[in-house]
Each structure stands twice: as structure tokens, then as C-alpha cells.
Rosetta silent file (secondary structure, phi, psi, omega in degrees, C-alpha in Angstrom):
SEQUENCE: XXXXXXXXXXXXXXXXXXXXXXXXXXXXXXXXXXXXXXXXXXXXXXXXXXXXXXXXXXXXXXXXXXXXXXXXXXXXXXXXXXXXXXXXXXXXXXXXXXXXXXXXXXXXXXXXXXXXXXXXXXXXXXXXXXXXXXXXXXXXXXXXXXXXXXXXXXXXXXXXXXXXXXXXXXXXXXXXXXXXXXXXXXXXXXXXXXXXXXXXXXXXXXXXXXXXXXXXXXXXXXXXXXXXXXXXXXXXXXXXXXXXXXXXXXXXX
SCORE:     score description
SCORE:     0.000 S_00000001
   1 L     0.000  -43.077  170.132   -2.774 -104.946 -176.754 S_00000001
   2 H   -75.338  -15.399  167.191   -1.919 -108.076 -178.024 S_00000001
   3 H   -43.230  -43.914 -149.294   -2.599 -109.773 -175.098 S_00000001
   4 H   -81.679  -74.609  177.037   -6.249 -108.439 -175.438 S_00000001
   5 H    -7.554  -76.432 -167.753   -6.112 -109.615 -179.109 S_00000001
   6 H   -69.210  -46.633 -178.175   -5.053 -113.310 -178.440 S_00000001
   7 H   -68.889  -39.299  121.100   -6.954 -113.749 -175.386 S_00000001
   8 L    -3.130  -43.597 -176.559  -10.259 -112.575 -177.594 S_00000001
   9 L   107.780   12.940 -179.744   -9.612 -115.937 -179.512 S_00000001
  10 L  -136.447 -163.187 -174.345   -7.615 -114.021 -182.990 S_00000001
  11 L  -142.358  143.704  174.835   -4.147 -112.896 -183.788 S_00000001
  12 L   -99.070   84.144  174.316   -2.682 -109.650 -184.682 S_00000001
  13 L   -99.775   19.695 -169.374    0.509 -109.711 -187.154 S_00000001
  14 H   -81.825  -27.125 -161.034    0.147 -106.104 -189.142 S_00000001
  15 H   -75.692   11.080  159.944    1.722 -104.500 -185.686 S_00000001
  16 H  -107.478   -4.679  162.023    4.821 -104.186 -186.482 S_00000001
  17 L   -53.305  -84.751 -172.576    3.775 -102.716 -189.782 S_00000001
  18 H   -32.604 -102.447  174.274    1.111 -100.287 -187.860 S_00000001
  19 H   -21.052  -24.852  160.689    4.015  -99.024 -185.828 S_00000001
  20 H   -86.434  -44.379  163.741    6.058  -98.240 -188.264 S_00000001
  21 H   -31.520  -57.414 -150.081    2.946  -96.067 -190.425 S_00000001
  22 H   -63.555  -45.851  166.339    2.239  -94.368 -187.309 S_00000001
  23 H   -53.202  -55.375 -136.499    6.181  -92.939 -186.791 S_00000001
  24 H   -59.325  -62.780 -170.908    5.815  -92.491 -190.485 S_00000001
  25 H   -51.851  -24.730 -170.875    2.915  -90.705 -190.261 S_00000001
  26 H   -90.835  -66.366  175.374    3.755  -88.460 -187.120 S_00000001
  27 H   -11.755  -63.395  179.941    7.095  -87.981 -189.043 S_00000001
  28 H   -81.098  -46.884  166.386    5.974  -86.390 -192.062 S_00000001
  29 H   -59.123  -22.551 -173.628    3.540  -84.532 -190.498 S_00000001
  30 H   -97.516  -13.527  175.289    5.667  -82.835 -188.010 S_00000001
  31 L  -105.256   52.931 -141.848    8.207  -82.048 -190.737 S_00000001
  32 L  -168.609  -12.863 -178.769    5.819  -80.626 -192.785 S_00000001
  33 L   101.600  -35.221 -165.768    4.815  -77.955 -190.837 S_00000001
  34 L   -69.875  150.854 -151.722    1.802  -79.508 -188.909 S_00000001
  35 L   -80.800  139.048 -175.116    1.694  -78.975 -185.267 S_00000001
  36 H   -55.473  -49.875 -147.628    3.351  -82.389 -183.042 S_00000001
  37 H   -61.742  -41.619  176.255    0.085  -82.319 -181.049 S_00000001
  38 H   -66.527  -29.237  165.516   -1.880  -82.460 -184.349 S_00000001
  39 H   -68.501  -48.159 -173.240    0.860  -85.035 -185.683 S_00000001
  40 H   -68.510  -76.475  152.787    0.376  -87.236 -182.870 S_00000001
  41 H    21.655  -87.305 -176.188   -3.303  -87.251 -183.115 S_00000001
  42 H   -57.889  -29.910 -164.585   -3.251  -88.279 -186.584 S_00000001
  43 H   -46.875  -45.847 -170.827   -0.599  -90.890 -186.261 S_00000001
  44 H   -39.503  -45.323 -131.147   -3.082  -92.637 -183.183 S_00000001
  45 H  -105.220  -23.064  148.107   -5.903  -92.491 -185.049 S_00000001
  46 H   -78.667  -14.713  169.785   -4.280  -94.095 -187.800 S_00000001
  47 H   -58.012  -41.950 -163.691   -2.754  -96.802 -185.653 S_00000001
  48 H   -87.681 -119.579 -173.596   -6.827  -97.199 -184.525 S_00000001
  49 H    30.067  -69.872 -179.985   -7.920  -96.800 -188.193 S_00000001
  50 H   -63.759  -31.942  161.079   -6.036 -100.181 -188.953 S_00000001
  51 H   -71.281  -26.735  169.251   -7.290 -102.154 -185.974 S_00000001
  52 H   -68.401  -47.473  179.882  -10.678 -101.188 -186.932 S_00000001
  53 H   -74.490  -45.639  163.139  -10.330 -102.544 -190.289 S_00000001
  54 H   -36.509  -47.747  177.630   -8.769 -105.770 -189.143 S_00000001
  55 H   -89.748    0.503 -165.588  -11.501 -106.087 -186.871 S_00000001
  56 H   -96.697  -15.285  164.870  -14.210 -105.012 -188.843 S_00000001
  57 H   -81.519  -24.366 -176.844  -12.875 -107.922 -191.537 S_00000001
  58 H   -82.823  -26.151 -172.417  -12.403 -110.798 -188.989 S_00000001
  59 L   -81.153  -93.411 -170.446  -16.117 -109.928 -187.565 S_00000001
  60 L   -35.447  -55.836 -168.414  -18.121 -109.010 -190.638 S_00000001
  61 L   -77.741  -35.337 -165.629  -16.349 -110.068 -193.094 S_00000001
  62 L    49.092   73.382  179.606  -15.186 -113.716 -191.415 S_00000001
  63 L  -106.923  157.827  166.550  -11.699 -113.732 -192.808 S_00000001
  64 L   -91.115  141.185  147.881   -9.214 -115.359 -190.122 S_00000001
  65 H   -25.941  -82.319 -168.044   -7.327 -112.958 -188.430 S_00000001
  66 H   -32.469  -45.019 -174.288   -3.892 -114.516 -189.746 S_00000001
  67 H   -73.642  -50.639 -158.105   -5.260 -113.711 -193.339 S_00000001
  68 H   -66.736  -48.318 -177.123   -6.846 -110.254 -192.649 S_00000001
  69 H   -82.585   35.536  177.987   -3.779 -109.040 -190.515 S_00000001
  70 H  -113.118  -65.288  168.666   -1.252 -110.564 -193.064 S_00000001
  71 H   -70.439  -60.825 -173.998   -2.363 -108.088 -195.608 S_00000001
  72 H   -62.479    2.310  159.080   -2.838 -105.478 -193.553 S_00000001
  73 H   -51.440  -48.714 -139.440    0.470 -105.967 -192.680 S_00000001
  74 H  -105.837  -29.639 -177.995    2.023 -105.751 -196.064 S_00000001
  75 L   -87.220   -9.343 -171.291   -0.393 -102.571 -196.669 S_00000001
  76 L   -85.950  -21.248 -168.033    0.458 -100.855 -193.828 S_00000001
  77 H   -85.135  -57.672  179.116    4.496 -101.506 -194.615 S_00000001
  78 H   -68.130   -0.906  156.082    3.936 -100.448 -198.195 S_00000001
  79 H   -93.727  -40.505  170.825    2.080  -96.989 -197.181 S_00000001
  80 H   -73.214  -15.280 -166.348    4.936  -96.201 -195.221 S_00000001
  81 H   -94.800  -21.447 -166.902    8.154  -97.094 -197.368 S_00000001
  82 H   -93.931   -4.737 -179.377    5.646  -94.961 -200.242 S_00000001
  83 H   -93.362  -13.822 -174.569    4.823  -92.138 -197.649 S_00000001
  84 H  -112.089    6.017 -172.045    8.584  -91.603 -196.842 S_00000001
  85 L    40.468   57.703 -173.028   10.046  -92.657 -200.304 S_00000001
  86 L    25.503   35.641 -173.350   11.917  -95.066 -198.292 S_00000001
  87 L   -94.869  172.313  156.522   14.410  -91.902 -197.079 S_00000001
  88 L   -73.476  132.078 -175.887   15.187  -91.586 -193.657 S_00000001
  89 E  -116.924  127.180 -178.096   12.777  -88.240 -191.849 S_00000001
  90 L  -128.613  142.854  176.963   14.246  -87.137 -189.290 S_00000001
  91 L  -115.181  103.311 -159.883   12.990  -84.586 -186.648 S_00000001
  92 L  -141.227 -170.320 -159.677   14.959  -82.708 -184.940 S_00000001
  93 L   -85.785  -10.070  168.824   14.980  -78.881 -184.546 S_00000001
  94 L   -90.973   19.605 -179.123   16.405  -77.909 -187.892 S_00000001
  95 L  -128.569  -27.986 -166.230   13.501  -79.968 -189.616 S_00000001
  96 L  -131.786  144.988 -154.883   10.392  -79.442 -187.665 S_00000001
  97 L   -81.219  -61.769 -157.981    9.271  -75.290 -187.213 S_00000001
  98 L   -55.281  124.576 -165.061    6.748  -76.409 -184.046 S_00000001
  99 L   -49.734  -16.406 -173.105    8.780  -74.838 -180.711 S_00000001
 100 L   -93.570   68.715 -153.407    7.536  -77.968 -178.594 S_00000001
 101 H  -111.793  -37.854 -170.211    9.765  -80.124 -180.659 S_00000001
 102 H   -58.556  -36.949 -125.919   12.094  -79.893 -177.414 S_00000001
 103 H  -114.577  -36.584  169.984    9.508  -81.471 -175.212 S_00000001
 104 H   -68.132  -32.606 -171.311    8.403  -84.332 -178.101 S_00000001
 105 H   -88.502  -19.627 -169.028   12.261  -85.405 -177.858 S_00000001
 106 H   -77.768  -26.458 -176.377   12.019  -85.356 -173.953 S_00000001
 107 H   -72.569  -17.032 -173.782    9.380  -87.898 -173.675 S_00000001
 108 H  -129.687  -15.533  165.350   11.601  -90.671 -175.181 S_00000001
 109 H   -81.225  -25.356 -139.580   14.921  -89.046 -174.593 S_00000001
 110 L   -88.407 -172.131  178.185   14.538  -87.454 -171.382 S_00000001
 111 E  -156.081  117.650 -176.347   14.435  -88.866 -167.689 S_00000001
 112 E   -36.261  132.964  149.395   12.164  -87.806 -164.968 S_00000001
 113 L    70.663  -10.135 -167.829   13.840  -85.960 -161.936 S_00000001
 114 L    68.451   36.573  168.469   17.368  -86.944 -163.904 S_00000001
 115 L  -140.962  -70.899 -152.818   16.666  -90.741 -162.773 S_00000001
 116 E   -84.166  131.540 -179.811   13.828  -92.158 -163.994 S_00000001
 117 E   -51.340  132.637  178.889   13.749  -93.076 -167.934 S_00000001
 118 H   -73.803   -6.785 -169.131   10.908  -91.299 -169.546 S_00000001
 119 H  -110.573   -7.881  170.043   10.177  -94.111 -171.374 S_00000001
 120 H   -79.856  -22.381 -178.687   10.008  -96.551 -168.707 S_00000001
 121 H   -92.966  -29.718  146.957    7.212  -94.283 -166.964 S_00000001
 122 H   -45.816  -81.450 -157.286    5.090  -95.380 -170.585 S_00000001
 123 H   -67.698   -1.406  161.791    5.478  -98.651 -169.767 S_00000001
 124 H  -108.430   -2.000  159.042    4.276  -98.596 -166.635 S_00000001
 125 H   -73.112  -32.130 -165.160    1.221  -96.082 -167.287 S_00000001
 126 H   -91.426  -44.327  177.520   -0.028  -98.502 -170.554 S_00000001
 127 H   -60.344  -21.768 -176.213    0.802 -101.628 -168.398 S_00000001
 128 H   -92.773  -30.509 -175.143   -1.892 -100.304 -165.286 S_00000001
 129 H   -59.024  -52.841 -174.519   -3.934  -98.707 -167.994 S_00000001
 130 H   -42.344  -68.256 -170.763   -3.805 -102.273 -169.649 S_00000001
 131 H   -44.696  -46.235 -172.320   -4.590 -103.995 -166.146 S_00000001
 132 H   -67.466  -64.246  172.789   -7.122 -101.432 -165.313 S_00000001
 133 H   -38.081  -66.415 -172.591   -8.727 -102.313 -168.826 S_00000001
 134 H   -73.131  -48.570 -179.354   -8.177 -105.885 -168.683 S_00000001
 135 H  -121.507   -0.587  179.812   -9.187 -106.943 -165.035 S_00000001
 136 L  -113.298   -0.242 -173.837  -11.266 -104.096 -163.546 S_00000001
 137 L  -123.936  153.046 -177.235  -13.812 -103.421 -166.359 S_00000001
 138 L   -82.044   44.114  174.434  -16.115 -105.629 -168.328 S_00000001
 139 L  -114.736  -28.088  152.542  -14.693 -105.647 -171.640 S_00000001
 140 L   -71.259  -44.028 -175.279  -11.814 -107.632 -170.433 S_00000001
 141 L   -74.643    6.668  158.255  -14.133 -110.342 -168.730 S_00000001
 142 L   -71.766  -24.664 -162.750  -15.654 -109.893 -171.878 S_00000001
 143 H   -80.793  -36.955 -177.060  -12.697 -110.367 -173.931 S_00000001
 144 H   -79.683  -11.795  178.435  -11.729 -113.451 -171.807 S_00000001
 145 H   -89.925  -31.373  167.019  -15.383 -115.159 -172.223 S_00000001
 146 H   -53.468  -86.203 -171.929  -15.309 -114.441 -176.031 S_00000001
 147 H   -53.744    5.324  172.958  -11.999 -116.281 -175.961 S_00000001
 148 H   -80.698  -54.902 -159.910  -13.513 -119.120 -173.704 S_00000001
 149 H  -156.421   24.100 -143.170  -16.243 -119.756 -175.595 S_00000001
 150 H   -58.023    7.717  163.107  -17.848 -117.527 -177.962 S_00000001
 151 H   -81.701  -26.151  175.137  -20.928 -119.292 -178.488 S_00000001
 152 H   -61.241  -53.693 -168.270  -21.343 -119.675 -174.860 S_00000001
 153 H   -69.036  -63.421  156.682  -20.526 -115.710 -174.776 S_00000001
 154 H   -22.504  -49.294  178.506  -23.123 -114.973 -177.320 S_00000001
 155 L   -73.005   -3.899 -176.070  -25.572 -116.948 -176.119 S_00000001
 156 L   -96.854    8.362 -153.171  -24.987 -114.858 -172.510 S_00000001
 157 L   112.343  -54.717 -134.439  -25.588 -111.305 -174.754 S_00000001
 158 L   -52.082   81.538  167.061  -22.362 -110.648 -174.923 S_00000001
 159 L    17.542   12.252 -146.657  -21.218 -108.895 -178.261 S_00000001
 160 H   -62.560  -32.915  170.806  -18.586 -110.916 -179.445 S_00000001
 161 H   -30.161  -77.250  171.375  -18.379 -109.023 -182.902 S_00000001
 162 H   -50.905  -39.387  142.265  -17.817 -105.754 -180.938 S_00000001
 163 H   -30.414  -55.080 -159.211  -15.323 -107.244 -178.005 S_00000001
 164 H   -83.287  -21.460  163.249  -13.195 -108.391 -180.761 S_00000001
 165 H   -86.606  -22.719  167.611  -13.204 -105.330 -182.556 S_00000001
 166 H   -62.003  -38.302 -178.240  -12.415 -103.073 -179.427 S_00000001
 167 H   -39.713  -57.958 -144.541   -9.571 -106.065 -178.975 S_00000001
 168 H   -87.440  -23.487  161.592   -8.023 -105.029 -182.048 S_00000001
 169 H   -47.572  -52.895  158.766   -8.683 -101.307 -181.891 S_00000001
 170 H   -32.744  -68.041 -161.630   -6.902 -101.343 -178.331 S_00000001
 171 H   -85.381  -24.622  162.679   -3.965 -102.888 -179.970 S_00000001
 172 H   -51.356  -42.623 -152.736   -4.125 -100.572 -183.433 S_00000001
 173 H   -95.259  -56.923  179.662   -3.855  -97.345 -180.879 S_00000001
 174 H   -69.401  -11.339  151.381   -0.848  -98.731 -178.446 S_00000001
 175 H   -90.382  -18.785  173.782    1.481  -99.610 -181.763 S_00000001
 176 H   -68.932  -45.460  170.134    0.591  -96.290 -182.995 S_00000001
 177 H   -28.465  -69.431 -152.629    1.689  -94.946 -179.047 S_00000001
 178 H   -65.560  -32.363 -153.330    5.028  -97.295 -179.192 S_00000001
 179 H   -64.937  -48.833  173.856    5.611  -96.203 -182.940 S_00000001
 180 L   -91.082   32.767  175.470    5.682  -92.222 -181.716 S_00000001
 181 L  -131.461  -16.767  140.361    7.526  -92.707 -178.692 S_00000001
 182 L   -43.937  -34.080 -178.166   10.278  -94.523 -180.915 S_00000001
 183 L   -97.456    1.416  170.154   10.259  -91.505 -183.017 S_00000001
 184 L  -116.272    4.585  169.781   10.793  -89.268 -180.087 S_00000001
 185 L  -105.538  -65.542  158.809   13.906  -91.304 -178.595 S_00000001
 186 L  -104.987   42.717  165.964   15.472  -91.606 -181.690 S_00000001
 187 L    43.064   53.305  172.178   14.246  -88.508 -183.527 S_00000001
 188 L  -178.383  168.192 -174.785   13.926  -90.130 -187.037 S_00000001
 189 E  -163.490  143.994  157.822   11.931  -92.677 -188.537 S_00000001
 190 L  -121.798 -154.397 -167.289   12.028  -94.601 -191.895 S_00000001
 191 L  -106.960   20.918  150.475    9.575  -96.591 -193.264 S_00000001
 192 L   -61.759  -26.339 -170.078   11.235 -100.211 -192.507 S_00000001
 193 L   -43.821  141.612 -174.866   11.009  -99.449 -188.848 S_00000001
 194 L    94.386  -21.460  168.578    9.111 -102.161 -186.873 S_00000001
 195 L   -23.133  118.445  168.198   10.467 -104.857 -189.780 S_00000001
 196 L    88.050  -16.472 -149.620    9.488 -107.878 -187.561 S_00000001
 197 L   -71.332  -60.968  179.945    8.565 -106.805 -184.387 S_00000001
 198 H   -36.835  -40.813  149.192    5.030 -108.803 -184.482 S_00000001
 199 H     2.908  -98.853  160.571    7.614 -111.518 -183.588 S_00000001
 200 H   -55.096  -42.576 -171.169    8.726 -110.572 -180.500 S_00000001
 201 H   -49.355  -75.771 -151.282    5.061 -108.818 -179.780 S_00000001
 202 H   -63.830  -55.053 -177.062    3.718 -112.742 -179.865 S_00000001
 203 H   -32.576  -45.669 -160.171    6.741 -114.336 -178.662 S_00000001
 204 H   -85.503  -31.697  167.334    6.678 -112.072 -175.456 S_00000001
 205 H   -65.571  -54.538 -179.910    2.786 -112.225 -174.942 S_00000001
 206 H   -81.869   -2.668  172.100    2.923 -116.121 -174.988 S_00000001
 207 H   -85.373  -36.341  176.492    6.181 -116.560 -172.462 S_00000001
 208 L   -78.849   29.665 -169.002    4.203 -114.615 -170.321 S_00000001
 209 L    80.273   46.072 -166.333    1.514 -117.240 -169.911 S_00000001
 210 L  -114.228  140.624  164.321   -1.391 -116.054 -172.489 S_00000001
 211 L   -70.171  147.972 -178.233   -3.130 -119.338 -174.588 S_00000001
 212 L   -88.837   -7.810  176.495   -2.739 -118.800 -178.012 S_00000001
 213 L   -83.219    2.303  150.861   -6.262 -121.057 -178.156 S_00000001
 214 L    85.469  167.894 -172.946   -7.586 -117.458 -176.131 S_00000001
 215 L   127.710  -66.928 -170.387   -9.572 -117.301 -172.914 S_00000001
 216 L  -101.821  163.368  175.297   -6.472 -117.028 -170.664 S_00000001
 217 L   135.867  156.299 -172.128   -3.743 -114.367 -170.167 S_00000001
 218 L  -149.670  143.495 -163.875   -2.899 -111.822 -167.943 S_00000001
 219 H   -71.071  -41.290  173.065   -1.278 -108.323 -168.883 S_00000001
 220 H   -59.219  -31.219  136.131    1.604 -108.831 -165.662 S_00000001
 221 H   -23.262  -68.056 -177.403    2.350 -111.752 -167.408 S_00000001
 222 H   -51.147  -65.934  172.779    2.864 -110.313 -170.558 S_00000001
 223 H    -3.696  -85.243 -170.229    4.832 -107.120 -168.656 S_00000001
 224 H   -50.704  -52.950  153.704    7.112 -109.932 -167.440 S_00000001
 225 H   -15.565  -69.497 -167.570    6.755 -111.585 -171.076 S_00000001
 226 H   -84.859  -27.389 -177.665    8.326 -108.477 -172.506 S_00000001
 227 H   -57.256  -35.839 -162.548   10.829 -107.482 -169.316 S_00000001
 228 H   -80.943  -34.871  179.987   12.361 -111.190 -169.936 S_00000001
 229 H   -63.634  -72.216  178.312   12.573 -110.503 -174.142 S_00000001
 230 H   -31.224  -75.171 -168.963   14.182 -106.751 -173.249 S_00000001
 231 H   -55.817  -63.309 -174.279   16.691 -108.247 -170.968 S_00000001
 232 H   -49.821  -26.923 -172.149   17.807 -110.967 -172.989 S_00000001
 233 H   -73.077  -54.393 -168.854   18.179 -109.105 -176.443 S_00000001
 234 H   -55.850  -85.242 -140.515   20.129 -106.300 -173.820 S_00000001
 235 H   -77.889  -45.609  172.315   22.117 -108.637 -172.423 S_00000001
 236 H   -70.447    6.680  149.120   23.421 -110.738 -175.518 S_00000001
 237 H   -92.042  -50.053 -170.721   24.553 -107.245 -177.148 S_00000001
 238 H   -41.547  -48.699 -170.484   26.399 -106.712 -174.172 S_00000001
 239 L   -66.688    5.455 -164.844   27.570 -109.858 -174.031 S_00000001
 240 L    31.810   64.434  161.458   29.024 -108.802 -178.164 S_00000001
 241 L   -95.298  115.760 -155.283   26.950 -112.044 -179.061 S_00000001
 242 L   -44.776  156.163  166.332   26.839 -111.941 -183.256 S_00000001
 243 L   -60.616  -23.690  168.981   23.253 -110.558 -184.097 S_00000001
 244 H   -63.059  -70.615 -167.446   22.989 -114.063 -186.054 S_00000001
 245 H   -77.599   51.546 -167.287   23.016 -116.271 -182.886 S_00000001
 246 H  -120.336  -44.372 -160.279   21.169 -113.216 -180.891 S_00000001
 247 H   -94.144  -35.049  171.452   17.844 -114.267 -183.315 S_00000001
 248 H   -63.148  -22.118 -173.102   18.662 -117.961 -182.766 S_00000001
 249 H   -82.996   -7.214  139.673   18.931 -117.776 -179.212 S_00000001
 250 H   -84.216  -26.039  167.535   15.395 -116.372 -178.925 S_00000001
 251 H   -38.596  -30.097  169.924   13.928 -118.514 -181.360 S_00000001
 252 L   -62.714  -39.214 -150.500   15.062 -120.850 -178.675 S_00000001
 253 L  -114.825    0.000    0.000   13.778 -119.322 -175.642 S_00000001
């Protein structure tokens, strides 16, 4: 999603915010009585809710991105630490009544066949979905001619308002995704979760070869962006490497 974002010509940084609302929101709702299916739902659609307003302020409004998604960072972090009263919610079968509560922990606990990680079969449905998005339909060579040129893209037709707001909408709806699929591996959520993340998000998007001046990028890039981020963070905990130099040594990389 951020790929889409950045390549568009703007920047996202509320998404590590967004992702944490969206657990919040799925969170509360499923312990609350409301149905998971009906939880999940809302959470998406608030994860899309916030990319819509981001983009409907960088378009309409003509705030920069950095400014609009700055706040909407800080509003999205502060509706979650005030929707959970900064407690921990945790969902697990004494807390939430709906019976498919087993089946919500299997998608991020469980493992296909008793091999394959369930959550590794996400990332490779949202990366082809992504791909699929991104290189077989026109709203990616839209997204990449916006981020080329956009007077040149205007001047072809193009939307660019609307490109830029699907960009960010795209990327509102896959941190709401990652947010509940966090909250179904480890079957709690507070509302810090996601502290930082937009970090890594950018970090991992630009190793894989996307300009941050937009046009170029390619979602197997990122994929490989974030597989290279994953491994290293894995391997210096293995490696019992202090958590201190663990953030210098990717500041580094």
C-alpha cells in the first residue's frame, strides 16, 4: 500500500497509527459482544475511513501529505489509547461470546496442512493482489504517471485527485488487514500497538527500489524490501543482539 502511496508522488506516516485503531477497533468490538465478521468489517472500513480523509485533504484540501498524515497519525493513536483506556483487550475464548473465535485465532495462529504459516499465505495473497493491482490494471499505470508527472497525467485525462485518493485508500484498508491479523496471532491488542511501524513501512518500501520523488517502484521489490527488514530484525534477536543496537543497525541498513 505504501508502495502505491509513494509511487503516486505523497507519503503515508498515520499507518502505524491506522493499524493499531483497526486491532483496537476489531478488539473492542469482538469483546463486546459484536459478531468477529461484523468486527472485522468495521475495523477495514475504518482503516479505509482514514485513507480517505488523508486523501481527501492532500487532494482538496492541498495540505502535503507529511502534514495531513502527521496528524492523522497522532489522531488515529489518540482514538485508540482513548477507545481502550490504554488497558490491554484481549480476545480469547473467555472474553469474546462469538463461537468462530476459534477460527479468528487460526488465521494468525494456525498453519495450513500443519506446514504452511497462516500468516505467510496473507502475505502472499496481498502481495499478487498488490501486483495484480499495481501492474495488470490501470490505476497502477495510473498511479505511476501521476507520480511521473502529474501535470503531464492531467493533461492526458487522467484523474490525479482520484488516483491519489484510491492510493491512500488502498493503503488505509491493508493496515487495517495487518492490524487484525496481528490481533488474531497474538489474541490481544492495546492501543500503543503499531508505535513506529511507519518506519519500517518506508524504510522497507524504499530498500526495495521505490523513488521517494514517485513514478517508480515495484510491489516484488517492496516484498523483497520487507523479506530483507523481517530477516534482519529475526536474525539480530536470535543473534541476542541488545534491542538498542537492533534499531541502530537498521537505521544503518
Amino acid at each position: 500500500g505504501m508502495t502505491m502511496v509513494i509511487v503516486s508522488g505523497e507519503i503515508d506516516l498515520s499507518v502505524g497509527a491506522v493499524y493499531g485503531l483497526a486491532a483496537v477497533v476489531a478488539g473492542m468490538l469482538m469483546t463486546n459482544g459484536v459478531s468477529i465478521v461484523i468486527s472485522i468489517i468495521f475495523a477495514l472500513l475504518a482503516g479505509m475511513g482514514f485513507g480517505l480523509i488523508n486523501g481527501m485533504l492532500v487532494t482538496y484540501a492541498r495540505i502535503p501529505a507529511l502534514i495531513v498524515t502527521l496528524g492523522t497519525l497522532n489522531v488515529a493513536r489518540g482514538a485508540a489509547l482513548i477507545a481502550s483506556k490504554a488497558q490491554v483487550i484481549s480476545t480469547s475464548h473467555r472474553t469474546v461470546v462469538d463461537p468462530a473465535i476459534n477460527t479468528f485465532l487460526f488465521i494468525g495462529q494456525g498453519k495450513l496442512f500443519g506446514i504452511i504459516p497462516m500468516m505467510s499465505i496473507f502475505l502472499v495473497i496481498t502481495a499478487v493482489a498488490s501486483y495484480i493491482i499495481f501492474n495488470k490494471t490501470i490505476i497502477g499505470f495510473y498511479m505511476r504517471a501521476v507520480g511521473g508527472n502529474k501535470i503531464a497525467a492531467r493533461a492526458s485525462g487522467i484523474n490525479v485527485m482520484m488516483i491519489k485518493i484510491i492510493a491512500f485508500v488502498i493503503t488505509g484498508f491493508y493496515c487495517a488487514l495487518a492490524g487484525i491479523l496481528n490481533l488474531s496471532f497474538l489474541a490481544n491488542v492495546q492501543g500503543t500497538v503499531g508505535y513506529g511501524l511507519e518506519l519500517d513501512v518506508i524504510a522497507a518500501v524504499i530498500i526495495g527500489g521505490t523513488s521517494m520523488a514517485g513514478g517508480e517502484g515495484t510491489i516484488l521489490g517492496t516484498t523483497i524490501g520487507v523479506l530483507i527488514m523481517g530477516v534482519l530484525r529475526n536474525g539480530l534477536i536470535l543473534l541476542g543482539v541488545s534491542p538498542f543496537w537492533q534499531i541502530l543497525i537498521i537505521g544503518l541498513v
